[in-house]
MARVEX-62023 format. One line per field, with one value per atom (N, C-alpha, C): atom name; x, y, z. Coordinates in nm, 2 decimals, padded with zeros to 4 digits. Layout:
! MARVEX-62023
atom <- CA/... .
px <- X/... .
py <- Y/... .
pz <- Z/... .
This chain:
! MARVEX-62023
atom <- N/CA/C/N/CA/C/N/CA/C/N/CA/C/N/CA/C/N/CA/C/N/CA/C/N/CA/C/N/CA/C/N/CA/C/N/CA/C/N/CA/C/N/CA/C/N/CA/C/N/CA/C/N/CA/C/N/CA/C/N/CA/C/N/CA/C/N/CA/C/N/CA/C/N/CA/C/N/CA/C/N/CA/C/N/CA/C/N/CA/C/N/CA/C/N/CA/C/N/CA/C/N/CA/C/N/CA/C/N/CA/C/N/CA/C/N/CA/C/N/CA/C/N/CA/C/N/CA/C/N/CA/C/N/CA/C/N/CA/C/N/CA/C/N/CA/C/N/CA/C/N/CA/C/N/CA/C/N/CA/C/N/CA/C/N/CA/C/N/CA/C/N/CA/C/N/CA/C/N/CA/C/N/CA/C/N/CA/C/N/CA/C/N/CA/C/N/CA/C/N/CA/C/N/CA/C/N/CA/C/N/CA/C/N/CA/C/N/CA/C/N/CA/C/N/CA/C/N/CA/C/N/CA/C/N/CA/C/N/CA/C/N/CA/C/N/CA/C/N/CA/C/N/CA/C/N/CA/C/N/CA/C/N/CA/C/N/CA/C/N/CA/C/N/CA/C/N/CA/C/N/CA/C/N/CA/C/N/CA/C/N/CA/C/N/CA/C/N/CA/C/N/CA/C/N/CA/C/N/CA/C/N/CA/C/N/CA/C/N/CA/C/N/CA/C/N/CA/C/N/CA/C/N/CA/C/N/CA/C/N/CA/C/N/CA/C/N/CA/C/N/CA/C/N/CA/C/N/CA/C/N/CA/C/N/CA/C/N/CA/C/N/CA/C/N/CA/C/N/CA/C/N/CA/C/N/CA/C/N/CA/C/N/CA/C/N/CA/C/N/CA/C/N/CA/C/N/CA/C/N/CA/C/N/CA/C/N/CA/C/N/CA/C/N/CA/C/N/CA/C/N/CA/C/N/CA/C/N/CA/C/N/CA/C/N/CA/C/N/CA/C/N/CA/C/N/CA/C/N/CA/C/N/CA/C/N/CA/C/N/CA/C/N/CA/C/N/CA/C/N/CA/C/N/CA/C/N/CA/C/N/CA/C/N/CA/C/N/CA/C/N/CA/C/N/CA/C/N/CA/C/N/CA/C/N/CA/C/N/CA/C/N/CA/C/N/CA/C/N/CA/C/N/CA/C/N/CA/C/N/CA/C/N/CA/C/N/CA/C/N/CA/C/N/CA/C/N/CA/C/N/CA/C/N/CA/C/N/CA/C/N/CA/C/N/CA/C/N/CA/C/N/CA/C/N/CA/C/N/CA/C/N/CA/C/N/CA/C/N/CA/C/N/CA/C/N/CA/C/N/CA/C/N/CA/C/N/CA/C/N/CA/C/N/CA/C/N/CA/C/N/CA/C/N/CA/C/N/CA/C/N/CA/C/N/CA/C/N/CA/C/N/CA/C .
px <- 09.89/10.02/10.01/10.06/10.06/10.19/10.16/10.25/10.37/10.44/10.56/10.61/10.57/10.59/10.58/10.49/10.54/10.64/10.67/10.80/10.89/10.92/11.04/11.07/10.93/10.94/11.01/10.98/11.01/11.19/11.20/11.33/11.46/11.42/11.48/11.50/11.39/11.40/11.48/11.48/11.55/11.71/11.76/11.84/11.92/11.84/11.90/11.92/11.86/11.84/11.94/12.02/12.06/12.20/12.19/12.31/12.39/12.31/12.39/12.46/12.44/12.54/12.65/12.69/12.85/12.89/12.81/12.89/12.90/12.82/12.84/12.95/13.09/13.24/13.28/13.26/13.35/13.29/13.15/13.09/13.12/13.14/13.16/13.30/13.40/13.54/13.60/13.50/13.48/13.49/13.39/13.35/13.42/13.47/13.57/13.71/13.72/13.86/13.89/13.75/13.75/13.69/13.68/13.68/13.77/13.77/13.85/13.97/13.97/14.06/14.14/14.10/14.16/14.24/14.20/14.24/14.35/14.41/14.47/14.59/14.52/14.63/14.72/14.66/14.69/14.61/14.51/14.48/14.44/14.43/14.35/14.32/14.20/14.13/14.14/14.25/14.23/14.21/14.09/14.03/13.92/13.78/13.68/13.57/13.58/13.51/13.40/13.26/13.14/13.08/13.10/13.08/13.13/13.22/13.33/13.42/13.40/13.38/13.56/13.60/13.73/13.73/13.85/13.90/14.03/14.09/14.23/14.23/14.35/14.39/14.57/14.57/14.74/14.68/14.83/14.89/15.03/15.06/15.25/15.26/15.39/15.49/15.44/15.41/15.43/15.44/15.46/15.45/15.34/15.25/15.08/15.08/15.17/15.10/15.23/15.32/15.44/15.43/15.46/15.48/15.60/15.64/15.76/15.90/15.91/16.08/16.01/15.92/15.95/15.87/15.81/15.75/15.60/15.54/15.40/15.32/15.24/15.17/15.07/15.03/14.94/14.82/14.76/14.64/14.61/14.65/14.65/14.67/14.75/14.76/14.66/14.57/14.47/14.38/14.36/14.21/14.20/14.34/14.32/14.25/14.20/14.15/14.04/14.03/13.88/13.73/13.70/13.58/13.54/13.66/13.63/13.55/13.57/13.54/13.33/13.32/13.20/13.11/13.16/13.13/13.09/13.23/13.14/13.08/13.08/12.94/12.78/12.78/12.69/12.63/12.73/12.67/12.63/12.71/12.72/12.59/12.51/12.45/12.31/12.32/12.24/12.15/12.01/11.96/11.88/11.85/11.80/11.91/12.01/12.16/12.18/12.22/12.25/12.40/12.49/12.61/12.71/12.74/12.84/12.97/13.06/13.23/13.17/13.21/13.23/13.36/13.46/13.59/13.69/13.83/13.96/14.09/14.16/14.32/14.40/14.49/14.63/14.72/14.79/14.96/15.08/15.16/15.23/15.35/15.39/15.48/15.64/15.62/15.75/15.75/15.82/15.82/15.81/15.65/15.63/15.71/15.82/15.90/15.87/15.77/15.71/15.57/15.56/15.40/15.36/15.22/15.18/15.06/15.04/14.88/14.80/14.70/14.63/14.52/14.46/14.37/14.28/14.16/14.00/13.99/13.89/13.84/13.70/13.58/13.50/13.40/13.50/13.50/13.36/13.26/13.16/13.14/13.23/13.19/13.19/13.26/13.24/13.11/13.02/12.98/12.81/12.81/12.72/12.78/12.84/12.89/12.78/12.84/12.77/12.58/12.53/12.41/12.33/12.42/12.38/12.38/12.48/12.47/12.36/12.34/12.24/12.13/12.08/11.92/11.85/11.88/11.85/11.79/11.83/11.81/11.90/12.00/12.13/12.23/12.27/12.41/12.48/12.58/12.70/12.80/12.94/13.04/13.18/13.21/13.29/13.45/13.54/13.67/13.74/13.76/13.82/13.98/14.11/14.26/14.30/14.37/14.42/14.57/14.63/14.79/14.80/14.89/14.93/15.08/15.08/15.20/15.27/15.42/15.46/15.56/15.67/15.65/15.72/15.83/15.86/15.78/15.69/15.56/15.58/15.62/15.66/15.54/15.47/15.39/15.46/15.41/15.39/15.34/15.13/15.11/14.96/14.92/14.84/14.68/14.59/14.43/14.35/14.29/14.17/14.04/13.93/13.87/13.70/13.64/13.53/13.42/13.30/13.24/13.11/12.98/12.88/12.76/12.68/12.58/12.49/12.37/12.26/12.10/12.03/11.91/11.85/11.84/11.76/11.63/11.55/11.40/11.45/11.55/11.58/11.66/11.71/11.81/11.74/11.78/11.76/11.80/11.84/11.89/11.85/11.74/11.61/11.66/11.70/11.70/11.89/11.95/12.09/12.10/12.13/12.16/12.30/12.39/12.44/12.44/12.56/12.52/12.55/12.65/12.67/12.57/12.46/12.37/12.25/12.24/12.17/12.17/12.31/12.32/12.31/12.29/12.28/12.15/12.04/11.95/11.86/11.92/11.87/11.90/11.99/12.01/11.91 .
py <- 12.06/12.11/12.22/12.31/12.39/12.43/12.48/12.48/12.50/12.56/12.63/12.51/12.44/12.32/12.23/12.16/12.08/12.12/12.25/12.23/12.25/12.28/12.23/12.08/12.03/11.91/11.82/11.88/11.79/11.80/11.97/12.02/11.91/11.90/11.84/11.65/11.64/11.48/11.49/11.56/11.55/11.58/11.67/11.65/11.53/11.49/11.36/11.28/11.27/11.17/11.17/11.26/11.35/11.40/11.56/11.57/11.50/11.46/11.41/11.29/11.18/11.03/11.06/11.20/11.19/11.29/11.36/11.44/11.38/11.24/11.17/11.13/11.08/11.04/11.15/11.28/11.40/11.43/11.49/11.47/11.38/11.26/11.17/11.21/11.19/11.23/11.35/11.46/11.59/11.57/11.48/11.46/11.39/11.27/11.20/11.27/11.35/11.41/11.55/11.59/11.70/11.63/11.48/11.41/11.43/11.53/11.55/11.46/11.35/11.23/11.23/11.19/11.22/11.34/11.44/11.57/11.59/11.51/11.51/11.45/11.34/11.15/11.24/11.28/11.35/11.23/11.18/11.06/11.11/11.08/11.14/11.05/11.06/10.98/11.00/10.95/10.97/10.96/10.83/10.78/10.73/10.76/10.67/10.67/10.52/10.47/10.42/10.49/10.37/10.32/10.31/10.23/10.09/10.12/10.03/09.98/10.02/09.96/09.98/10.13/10.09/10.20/10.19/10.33/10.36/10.46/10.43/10.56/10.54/10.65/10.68/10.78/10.75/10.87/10.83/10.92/10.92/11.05/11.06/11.07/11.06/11.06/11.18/11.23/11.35/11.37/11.50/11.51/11.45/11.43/11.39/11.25/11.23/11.06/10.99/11.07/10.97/10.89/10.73/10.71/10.71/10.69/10.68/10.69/10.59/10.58/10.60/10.70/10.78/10.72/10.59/10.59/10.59/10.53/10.55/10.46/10.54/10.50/10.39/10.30/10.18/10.22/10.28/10.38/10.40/10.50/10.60/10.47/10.40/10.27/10.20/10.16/10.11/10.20/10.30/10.40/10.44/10.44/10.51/10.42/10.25/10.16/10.14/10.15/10.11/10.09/10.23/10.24/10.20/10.15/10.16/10.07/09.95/09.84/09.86/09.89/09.89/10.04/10.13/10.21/10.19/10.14/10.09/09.98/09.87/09.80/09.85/09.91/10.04/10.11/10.18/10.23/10.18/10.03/09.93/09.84/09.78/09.75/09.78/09.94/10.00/09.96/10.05/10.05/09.92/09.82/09.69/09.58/09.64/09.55/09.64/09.53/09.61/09.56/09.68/09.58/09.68/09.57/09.63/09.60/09.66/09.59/09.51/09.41/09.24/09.24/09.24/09.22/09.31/09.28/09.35/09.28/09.28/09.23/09.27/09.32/09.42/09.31/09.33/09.28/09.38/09.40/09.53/09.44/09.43/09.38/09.50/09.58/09.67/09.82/09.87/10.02/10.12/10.19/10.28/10.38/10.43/10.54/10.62/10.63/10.74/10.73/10.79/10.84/10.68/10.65/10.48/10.53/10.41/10.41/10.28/10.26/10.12/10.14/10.07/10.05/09.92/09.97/09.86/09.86/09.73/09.71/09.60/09.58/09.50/09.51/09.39/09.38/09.33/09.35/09.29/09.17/09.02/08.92/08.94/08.99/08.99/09.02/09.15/09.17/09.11/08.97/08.91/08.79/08.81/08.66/08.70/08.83/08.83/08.88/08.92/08.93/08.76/08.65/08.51/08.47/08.44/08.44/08.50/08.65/08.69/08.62/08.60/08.56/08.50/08.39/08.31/08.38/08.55/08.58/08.58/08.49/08.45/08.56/08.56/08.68/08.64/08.73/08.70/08.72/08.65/08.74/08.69/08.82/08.83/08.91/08.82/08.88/08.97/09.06/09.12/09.21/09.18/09.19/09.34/09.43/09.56/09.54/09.59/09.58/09.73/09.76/09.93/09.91/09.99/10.02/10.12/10.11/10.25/10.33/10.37/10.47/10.36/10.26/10.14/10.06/10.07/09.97/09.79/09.85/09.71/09.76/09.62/09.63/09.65/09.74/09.79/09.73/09.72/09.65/09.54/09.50/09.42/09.43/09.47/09.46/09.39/09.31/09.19/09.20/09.29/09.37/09.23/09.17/09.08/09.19/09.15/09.26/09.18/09.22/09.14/09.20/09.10/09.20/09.10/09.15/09.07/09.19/09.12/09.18/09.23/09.38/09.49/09.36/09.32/09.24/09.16/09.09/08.97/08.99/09.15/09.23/09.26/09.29/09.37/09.53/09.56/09.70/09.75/09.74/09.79/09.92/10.01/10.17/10.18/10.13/10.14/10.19/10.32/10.44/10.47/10.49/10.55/10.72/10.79/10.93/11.00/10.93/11.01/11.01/10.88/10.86/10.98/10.97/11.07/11.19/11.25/11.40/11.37/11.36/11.35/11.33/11.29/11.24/11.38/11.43/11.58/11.67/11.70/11.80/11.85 .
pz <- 08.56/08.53/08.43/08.48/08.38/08.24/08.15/08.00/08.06/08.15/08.17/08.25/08.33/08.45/08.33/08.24/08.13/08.03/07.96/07.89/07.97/08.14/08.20/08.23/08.28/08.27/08.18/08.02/07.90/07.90/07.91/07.94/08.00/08.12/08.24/08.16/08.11/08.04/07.96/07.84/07.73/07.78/07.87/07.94/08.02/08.08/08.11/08.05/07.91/07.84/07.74/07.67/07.61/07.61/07.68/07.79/07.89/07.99/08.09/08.09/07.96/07.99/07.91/07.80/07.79/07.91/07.98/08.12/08.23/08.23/08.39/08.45/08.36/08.33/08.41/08.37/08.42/08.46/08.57/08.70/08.83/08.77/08.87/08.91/08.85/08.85/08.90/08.84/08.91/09.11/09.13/09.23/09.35/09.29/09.34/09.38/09.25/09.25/09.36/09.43/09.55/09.69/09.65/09.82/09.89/10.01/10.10/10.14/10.16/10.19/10.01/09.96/09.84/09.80/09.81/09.81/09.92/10.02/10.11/10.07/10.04/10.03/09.89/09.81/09.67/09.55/09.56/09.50/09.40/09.25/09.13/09.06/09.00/08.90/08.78/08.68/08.58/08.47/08.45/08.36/08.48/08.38/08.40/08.24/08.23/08.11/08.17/08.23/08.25/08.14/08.01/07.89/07.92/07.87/07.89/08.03/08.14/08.26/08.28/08.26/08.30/08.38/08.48/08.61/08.62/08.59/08.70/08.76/08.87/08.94/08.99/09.00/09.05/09.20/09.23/09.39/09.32/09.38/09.38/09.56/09.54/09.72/09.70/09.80/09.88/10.04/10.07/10.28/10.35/10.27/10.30/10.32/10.22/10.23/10.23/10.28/10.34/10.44/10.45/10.60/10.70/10.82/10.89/10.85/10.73/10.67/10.51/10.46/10.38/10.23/10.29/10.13/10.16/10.07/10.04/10.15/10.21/10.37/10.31/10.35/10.34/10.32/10.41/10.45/10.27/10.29/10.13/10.04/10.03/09.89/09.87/09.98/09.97/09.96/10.01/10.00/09.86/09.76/09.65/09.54/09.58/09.48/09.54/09.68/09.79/09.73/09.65/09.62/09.46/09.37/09.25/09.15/09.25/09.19/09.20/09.34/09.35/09.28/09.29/09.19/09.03/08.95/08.82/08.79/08.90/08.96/08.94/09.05/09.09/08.96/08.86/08.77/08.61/08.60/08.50/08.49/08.67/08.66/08.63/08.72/08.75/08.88/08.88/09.01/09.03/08.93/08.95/09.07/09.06/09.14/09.29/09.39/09.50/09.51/09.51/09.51/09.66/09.70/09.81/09.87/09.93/09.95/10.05/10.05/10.15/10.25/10.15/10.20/10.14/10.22/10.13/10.16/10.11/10.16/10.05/10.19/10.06/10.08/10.00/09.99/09.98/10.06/10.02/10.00/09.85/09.78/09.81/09.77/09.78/09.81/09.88/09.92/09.79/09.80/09.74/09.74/09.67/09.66/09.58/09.45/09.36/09.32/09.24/09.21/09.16/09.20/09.17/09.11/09.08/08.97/09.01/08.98/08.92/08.79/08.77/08.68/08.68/08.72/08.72/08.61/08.59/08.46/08.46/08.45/08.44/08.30/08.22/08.12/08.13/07.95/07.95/07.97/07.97/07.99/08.15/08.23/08.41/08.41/08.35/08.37/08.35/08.24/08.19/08.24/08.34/08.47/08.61/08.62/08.76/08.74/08.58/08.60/08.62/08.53/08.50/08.66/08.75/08.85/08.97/08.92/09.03/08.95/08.86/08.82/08.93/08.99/09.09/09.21/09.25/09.38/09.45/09.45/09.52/09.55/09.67/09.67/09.57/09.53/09.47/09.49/09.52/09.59/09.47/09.44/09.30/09.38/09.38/09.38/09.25/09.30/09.25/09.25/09.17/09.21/09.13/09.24/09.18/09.20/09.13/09.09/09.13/09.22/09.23/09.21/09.10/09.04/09.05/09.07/09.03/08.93/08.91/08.83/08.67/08.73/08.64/08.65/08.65/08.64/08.75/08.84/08.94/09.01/09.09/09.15/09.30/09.34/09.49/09.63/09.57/09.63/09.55/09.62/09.55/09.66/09.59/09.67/09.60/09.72/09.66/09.70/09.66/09.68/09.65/09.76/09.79/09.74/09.63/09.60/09.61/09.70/09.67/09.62/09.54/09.47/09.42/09.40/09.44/09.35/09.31/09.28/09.39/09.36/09.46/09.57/09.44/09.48/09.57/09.59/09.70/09.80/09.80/09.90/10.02/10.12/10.26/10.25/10.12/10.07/09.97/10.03/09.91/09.91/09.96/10.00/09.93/09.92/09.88/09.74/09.69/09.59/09.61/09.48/09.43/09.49/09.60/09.61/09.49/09.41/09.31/09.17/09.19/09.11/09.17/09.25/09.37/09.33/09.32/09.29/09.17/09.04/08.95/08.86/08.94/08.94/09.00/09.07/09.15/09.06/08.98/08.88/08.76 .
């Protein structure tokens, strides 16, 4: 290896090591926040804490994500919480964990008529629940409850989001990455 190929090398480390974990928050978000479907539904991410294991996002009413008699389409209410729980899963545990959606079930409590929100959270004891649990090798399957709220803070609807996750070594998903760990990891 030559001098120029090792101080890029060292370059590229100290960067990751360095730079990139206060920019991964606003990369990832970055990222999320120009997913096509998202960018459609009007979905926005406006907080993400992977420290501290927290998410939220809002949608407003709009022509997009209206449904038939005028409020907030189901589709869209559920897609805007779908991926979150397993995401700061994914990035909390890191690549030793294989974690994946199981299940879902909405509740649509009341007609979305304004801009709605929710807010994840996997507090550090959840999260020194489900490492104690996987030790064994064992699946794990962790429920998890999202409140979508809107603009008086009444709940809307309700998602119950089945999360299972498991040590990589005892998985069938040996190969299962993070894309957003992926692109990031490529940088």
């Amino acid at each position: 290896m030559s001098l120029l190929q090792k101080t890029l090398h060292t370059a590229k480390t100290r960067f990751k090591k360095t730079v990139l974990p206060p920019l991964l928050p606003k990369m990832i978000m970055w990222r999320i926040n120009t997913y096509a479907p998202y960018l459609g539904a009007g979905v926005k991410m406006t907080e993400l804490d992977l420290v501290h294991g927290r998410c939220s996002v809002a949608m407003p009413l709009t022509a997009l994500n209206k449904n038939v008699v005028g409020t907030q389409f189901g589709g869209s209410l559920y897609s805007m919480v779908d991926p979150f729980y397993m995401l700061l899963l994914m990035q909390m545990l890191g690549d030793d964990y294989v974690v994946w959606d199981k299940a879902s079930q909405i509740d649509f409590v009341a007609p979305g008529k304004t801009k709605v929100t929710a807010k994840m959270h996997v507090s550090a004891e959840e999260l020194a629940t489900v490492k104690s649990l996987a030790e064994s090798g064992e699946a794990v399957f962790r429920n998890y409850e999202i409140d979508i709220l809107d603009e008086e803070g009444k709940i809307v609807a309700t998602v119950t989001k089945t999360l299972y996750i498991r040590l990589r070594q005892f998985s069938g998903s040996k190969a299962q990455t993070s894309r957003l760990s992926a692109m990031i990891k490529d940088s």
